[in-house]
C-alpha positions in Angstrom: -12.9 4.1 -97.9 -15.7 6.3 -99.3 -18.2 3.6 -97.8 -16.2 2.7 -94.4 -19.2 3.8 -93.0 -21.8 1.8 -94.2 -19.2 -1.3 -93.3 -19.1 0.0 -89.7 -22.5 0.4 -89.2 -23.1 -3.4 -91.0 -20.6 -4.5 -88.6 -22.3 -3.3 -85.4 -26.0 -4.7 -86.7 -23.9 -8.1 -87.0 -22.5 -8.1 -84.0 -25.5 -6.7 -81.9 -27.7 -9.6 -83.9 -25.3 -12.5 -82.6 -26.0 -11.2 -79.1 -22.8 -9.4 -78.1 -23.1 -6.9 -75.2 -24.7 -3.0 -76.6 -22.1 -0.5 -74.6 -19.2 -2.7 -75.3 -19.9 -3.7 -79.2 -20.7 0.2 -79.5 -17.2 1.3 -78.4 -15.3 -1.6 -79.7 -16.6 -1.0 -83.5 -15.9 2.8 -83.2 -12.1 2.3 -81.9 -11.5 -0.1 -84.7 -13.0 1.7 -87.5 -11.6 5.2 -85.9 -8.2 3.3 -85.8 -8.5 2.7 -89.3 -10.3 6.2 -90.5 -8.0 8.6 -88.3 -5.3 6.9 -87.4 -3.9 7.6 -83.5 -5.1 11.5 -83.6 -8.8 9.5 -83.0 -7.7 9.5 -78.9 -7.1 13.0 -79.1 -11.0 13.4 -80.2 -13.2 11.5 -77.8 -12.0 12.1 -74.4 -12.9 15.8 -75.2 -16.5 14.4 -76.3 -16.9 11.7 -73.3 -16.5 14.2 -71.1 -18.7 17.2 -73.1 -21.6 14.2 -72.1 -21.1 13.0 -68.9 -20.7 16.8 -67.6 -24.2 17.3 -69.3 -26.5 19.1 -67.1 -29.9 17.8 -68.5 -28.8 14.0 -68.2 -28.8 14.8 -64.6 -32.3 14.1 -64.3 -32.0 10.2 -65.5 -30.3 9.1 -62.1 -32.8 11.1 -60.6 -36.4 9.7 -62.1 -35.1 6.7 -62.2 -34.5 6.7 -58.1 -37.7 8.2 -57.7 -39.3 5.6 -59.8 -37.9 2.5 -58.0 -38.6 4.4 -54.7 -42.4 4.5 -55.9 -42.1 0.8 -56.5 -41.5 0.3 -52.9 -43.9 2.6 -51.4 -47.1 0.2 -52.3 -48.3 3.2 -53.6 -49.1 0.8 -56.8 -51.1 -2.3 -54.9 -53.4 0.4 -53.5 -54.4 2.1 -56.6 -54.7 -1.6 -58.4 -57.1 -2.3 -55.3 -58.9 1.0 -55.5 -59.2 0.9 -59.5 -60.4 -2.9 -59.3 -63.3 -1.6 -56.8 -64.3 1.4 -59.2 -64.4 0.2 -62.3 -64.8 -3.8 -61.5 -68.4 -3.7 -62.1 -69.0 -3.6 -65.8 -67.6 -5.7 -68.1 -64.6 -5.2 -69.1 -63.8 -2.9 -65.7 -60.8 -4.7 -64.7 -59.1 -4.3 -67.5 -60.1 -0.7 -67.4 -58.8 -0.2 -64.2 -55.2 -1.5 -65.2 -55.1 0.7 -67.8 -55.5 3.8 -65.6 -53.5 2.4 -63.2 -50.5 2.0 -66.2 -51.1 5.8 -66.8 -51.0 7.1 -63.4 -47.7 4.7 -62.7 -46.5 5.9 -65.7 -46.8 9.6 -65.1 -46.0 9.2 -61.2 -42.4 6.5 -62.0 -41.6 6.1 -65.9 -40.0 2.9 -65.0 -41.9 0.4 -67.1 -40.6 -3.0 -65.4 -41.6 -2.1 -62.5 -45.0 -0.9 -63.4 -45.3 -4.4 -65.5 -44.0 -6.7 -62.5 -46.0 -4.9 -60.3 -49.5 -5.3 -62.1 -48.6 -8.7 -63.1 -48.3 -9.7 -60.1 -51.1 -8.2 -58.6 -54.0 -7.7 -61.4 -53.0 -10.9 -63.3 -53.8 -13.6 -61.0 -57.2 -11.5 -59.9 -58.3 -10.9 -63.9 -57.9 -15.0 -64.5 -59.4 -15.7 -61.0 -62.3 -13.6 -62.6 -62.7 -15.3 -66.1 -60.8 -12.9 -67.8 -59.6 -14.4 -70.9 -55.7 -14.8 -70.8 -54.8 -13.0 -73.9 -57.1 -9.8 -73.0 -55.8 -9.7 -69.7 -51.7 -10.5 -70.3 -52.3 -8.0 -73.4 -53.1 -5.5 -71.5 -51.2 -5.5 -68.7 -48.0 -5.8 -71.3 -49.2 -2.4 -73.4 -50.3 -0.7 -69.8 -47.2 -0.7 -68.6 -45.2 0.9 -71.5 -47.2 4.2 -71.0 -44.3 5.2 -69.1 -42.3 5.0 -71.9 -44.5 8.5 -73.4 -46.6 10.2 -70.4 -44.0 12.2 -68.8 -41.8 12.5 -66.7 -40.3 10.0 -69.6 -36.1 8.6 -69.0 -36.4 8.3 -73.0 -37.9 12.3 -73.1 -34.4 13.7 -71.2 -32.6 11.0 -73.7 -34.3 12.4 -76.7 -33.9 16.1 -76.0 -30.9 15.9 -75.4 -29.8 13.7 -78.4 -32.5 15.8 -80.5 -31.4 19.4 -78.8 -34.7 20.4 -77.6 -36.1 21.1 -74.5 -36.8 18.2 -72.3 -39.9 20.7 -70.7 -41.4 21.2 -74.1 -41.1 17.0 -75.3 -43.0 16.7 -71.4 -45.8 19.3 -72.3 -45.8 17.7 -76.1 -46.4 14.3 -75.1 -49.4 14.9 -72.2 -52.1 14.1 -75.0 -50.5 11.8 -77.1 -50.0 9.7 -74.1 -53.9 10.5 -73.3 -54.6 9.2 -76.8 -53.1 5.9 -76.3 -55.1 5.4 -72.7 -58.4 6.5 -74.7 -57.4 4.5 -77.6 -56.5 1.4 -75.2 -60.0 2.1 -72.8 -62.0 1.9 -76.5 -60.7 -1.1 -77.2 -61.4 -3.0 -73.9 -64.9 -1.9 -74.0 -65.5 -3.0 -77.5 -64.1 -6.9 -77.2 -66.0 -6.9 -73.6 -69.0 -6.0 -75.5 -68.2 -8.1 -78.3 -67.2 -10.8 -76.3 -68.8 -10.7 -73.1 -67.5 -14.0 -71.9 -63.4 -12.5 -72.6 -63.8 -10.2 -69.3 -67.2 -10.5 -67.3 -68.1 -8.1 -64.5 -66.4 -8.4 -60.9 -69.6 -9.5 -58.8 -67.5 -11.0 -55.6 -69.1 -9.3 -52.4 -64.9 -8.6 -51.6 -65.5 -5.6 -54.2 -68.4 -4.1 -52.9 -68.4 -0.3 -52.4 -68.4 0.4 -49.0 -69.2 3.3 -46.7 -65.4 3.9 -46.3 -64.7 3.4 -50.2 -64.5 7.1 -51.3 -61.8 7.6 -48.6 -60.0 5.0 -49.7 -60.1 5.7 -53.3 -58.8 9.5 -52.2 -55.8 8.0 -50.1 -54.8 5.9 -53.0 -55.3 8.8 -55.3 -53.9 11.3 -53.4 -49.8 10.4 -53.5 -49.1 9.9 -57.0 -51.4 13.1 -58.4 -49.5 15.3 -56.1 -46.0 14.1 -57.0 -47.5 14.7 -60.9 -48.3 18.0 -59.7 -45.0 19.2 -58.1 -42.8 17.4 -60.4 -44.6 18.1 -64.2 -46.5 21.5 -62.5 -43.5 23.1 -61.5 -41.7 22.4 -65.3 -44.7 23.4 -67.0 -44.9 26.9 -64.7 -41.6 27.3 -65.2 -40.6 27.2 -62.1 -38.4 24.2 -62.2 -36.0 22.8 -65.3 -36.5 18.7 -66.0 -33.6 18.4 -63.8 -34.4 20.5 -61.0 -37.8 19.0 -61.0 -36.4 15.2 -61.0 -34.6 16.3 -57.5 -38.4 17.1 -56.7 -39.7 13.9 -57.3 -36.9 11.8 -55.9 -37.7 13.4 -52.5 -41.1 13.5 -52.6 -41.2 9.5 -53.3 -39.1 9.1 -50.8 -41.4 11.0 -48.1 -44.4 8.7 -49.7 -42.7 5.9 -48.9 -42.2 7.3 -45.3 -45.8 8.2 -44.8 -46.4 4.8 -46.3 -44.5 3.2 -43.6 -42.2 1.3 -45.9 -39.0 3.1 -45.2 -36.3 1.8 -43.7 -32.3 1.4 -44.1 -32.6 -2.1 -46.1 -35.3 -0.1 -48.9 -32.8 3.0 -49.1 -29.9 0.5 -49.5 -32.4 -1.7 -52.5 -33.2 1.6 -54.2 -29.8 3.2 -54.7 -28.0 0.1 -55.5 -30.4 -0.2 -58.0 -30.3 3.0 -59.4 -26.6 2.9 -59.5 -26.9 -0.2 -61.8 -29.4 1.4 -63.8 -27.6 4.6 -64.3 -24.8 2.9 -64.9 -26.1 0.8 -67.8 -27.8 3.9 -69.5 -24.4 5.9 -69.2 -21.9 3.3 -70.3 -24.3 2.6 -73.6 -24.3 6.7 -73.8 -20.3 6.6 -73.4 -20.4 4.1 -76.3 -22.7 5.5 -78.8 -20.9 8.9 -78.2 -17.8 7.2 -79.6 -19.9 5.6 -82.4 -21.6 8.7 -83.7 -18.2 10.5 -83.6 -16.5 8.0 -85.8 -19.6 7.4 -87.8 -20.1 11.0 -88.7 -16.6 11.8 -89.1 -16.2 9.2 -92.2 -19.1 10.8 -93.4 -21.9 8.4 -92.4 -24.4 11.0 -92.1 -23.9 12.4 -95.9 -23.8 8.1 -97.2 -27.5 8.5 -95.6 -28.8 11.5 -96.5 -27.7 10.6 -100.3 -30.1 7.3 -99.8 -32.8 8.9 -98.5 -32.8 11.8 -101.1 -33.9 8.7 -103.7 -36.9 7.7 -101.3 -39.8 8.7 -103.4 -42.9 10.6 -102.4 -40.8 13.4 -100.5 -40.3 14.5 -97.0 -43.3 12.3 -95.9 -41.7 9.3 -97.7 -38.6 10.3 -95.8 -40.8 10.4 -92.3 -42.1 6.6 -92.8 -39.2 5.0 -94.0 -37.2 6.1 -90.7 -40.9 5.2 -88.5 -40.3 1.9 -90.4 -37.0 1.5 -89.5 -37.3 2.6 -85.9 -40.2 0.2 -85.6 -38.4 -2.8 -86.8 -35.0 -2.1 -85.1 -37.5 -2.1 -82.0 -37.9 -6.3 -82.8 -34.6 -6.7 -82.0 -33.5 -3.8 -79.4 -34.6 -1.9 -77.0 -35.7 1.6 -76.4 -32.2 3.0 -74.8 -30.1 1.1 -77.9 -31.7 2.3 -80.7 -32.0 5.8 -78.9 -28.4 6.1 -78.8 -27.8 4.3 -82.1 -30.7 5.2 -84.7 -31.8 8.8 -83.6 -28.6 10.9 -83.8 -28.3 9.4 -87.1 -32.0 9.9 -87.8 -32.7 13.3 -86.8 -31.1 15.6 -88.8 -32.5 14.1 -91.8 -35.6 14.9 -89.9 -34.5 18.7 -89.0 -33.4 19.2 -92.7 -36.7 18.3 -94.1 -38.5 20.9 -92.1 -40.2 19.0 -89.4 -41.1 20.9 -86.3 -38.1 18.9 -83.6 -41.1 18.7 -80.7 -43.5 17.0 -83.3 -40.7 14.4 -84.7 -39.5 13.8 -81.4 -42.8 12.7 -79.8 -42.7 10.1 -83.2 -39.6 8.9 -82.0 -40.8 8.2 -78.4 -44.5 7.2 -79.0 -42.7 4.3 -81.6 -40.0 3.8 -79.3 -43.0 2.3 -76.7 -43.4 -0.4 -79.5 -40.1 -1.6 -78.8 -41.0 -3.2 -75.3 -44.0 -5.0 -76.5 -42.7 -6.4 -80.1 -41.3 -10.2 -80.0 -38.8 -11.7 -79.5 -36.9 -9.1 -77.6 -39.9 -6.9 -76.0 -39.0 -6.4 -72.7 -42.2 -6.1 -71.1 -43.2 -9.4 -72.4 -40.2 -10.7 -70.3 -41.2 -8.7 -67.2 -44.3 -10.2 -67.6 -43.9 -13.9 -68.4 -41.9 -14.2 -65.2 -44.2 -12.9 -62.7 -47.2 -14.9 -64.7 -48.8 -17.7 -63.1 -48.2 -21.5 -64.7 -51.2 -21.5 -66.7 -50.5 -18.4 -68.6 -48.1 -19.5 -71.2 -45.2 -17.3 -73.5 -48.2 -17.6 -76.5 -50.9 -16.4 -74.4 -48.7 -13.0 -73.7 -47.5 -12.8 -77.4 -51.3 -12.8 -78.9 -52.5 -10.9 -76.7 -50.0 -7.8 -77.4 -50.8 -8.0 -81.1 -54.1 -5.6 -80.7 -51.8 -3.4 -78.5 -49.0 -3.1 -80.7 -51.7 -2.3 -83.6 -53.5 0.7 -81.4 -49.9 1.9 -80.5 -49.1 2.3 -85.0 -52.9 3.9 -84.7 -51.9 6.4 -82.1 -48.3 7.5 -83.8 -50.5 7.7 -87.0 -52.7 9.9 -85.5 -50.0 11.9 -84.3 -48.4 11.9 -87.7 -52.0 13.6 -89.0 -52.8 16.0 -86.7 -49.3 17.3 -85.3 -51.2 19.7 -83.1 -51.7 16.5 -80.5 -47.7 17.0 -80.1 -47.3 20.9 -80.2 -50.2 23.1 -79.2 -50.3 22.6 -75.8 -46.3 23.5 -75.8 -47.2 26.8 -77.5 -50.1 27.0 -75.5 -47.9 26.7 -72.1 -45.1 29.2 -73.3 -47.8 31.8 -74.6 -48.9 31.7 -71.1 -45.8 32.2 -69.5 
């Protein structure tokens, strides 16, 4: 009995491993073992804490992103910035590839929804890069890592997860993660430039007569620009004025895609219907998983889970920071087999007080969790984005083209959380910075 809870969470990584469904496995394993810990009384427990999360305030904003996210999708708002960004930057070598990565960032900071930012440039940048003579791996690579930026410039689904999980504010992990999520667009940008230099033969300049400036370029460029920096601005400028909370703000951004997609002229009954029943299913997904990991992480802590952990850890050697990349380990390689809402639920309410005990600043460690959390959609076999990706791929770009040509990415993404893990002021000055000005 003293270790039921080591045997419940070996239970659930067994039965998660042989492919059984996340919300379901979740729940089922905490009613057995909460059966078999606390007898009946268990029911009197988690209906109180069920409904203490679905009544949560703060996960009020996940509906709403995501709606506005998917809402973006359909705008076109993203085939006009790929065209724009192509025109710009297509000229030296390497520019295409450029382009997509600034075109991952603005998505990423306009929807947070990484499939559709991956599905979308895959479909559209792909078959242009290759048409080019952009080597497959370089361009699959980075249209794979591009799209995960999502996942850490805000607004971020796994940001309002984490704070509320974590118990911080969902404004400070958005202020937080602005230059880590800069970092890993410089640190991707770098890296493109060098292999084109090193390589000029992997991405050659754009020199096609279709992608030559004209006079009616620069209004272009600003039409394309235009939509998704002012729905940045009102949706992350009114949380960082303090105007708006995450949630408030989300309400923001769901009507102010919608209105783009008006002005876009690609609104109409049959889009309203696409979005919403999407969102529902979305929602619905994130908030059964949620129901079920709130059931876990009641059992699991009531049979003393936490304390079985915190005694291994205490044995870790080289301290707190010994502590910190053992559970950066762990989060990494639970992210091979996972994905980002799974281990949210599962690993981080486990993880986190260990972090809060050692002394870790909760912004800081949180941003950790979330830039390694991107990892998760670009590491095989169960990297989502590599999914996204190999089905909107043309023929000649095979499942190994995508997986080499993530392996650079994956390695800048360990460099950026690294350099995060340095210099923690990437992650909390401009927070303090924002309230001090407040």
């Amino acid at each position: 009995m003293d270790y039921l809870a080591a045997w419940m969470f070996l239970t659930l990584t067994i039965l998660l491993l042989a492919g059984f469904p996340v919300a379901f496995t979740l729940l089922g394993t905490a009613l057995f073992f909460g059966l078999i810990g606390f007898g009946w009384d268990f029911f009197n427990l988690l209906p109180m804490r069920i409904w203490g999360v679905i009544t949560n305030f703060t996960l009020v904003a996940v509906p709403l992103f995501i709606f506005m996210g998917v809402m973006l999708e359909r705008s076109g708002i993203a085939g006009d910035l790929l065209k724009s960004m192509g025109i710009a930057f297509g000229r030296i070598r390497g520019g295409l590839a450029v382009s997509v990565v600034v075109v991952g960032a603005l998505l990423g900071a306009s929807t947070g929804i990484v499939g559709a930012t991956v599905v979308t440039m895959g479909l559209l940048a792909l078959p242009t890069m290759i048409e080019y003579g952009y080597r497959k791996e370089l361009a699959t690579g980075t249209i794979a890592s591009s799209g995960t930026l999502g996942q850490i410039i805000p607004p971020s689904i796994v940001l309002v997860l984490l704070g509320d999980i974590i118990g911080v504010s969902v404004g400070d992990l958005f202020i937080g993660a602005v230059i880590p999520g800069l970092i890993l667009v410089v640190l991707y940008t770098v890296y493109i430039l060098f292999t084109s230099w090193r390589h000029p033969e992997w991405a050659p300049p754009v020199k096609d007569d279709s992608f030559e400036k004209g006079k009616s370029f620069a209004l272009y460029l600003l039409k394309s620009l235009v939509p998704p920096l002012s729905l940045m601005v009102a949706v992350l400028g009114s949380i960082f004025a303090g105007i708006a909370s995450p949630t408030e703000a989300a309400g923001v951004g769901a009507t102010g895609a919608t209105l783009l997609c008006i002005l876009n002229r690609r609104f109409d009954m049959d889009v309203l219907r696409t979005v919403m029943e999407t969102t529902v299913q979305l929602t619905s997904m994130v908030f059964i998983i949620l129901v079920g990991a709130t059931a876990f992480g009641l059992v699991f802590r009531g049979l003393g889970g936490d304390i079985v952990i915190r005694q291994f850890v205490t044995h870790i050697p080289f301290g707190k920071w010994g502590i910190l990349a053992t559970v950066m380990a762990v989060i990494f390689i639970a992210g091979f087999f996972l994905d980002f809402i799974e281990i949210t639920f599962i690993h981080i309410p486990v993880l986190a007080p260990l972090m809060k005990t050692m002394g870790f600043d909760p912004v800081w460690f949180a941003i950790l969790f979330a830039v390694n959390l991107q990892t998760s959609f670009l590491t095989p076999p169960f990297g989502f984005s590599l999914f996204y990706l190999k089905g909107v791929a043309p023929p000649e770009v095979s499942t190994v083209h995508i997986y080499k040509g993530i392996i650079p990415f994956v390695a800048i993404q360990l460099i950026g959380l690294l350099i995060v893990v340095v210099f923690p002021e990437t992650a909390t000055w401009l927070p303090r910075l924002i309230d001090s000005m407040r």
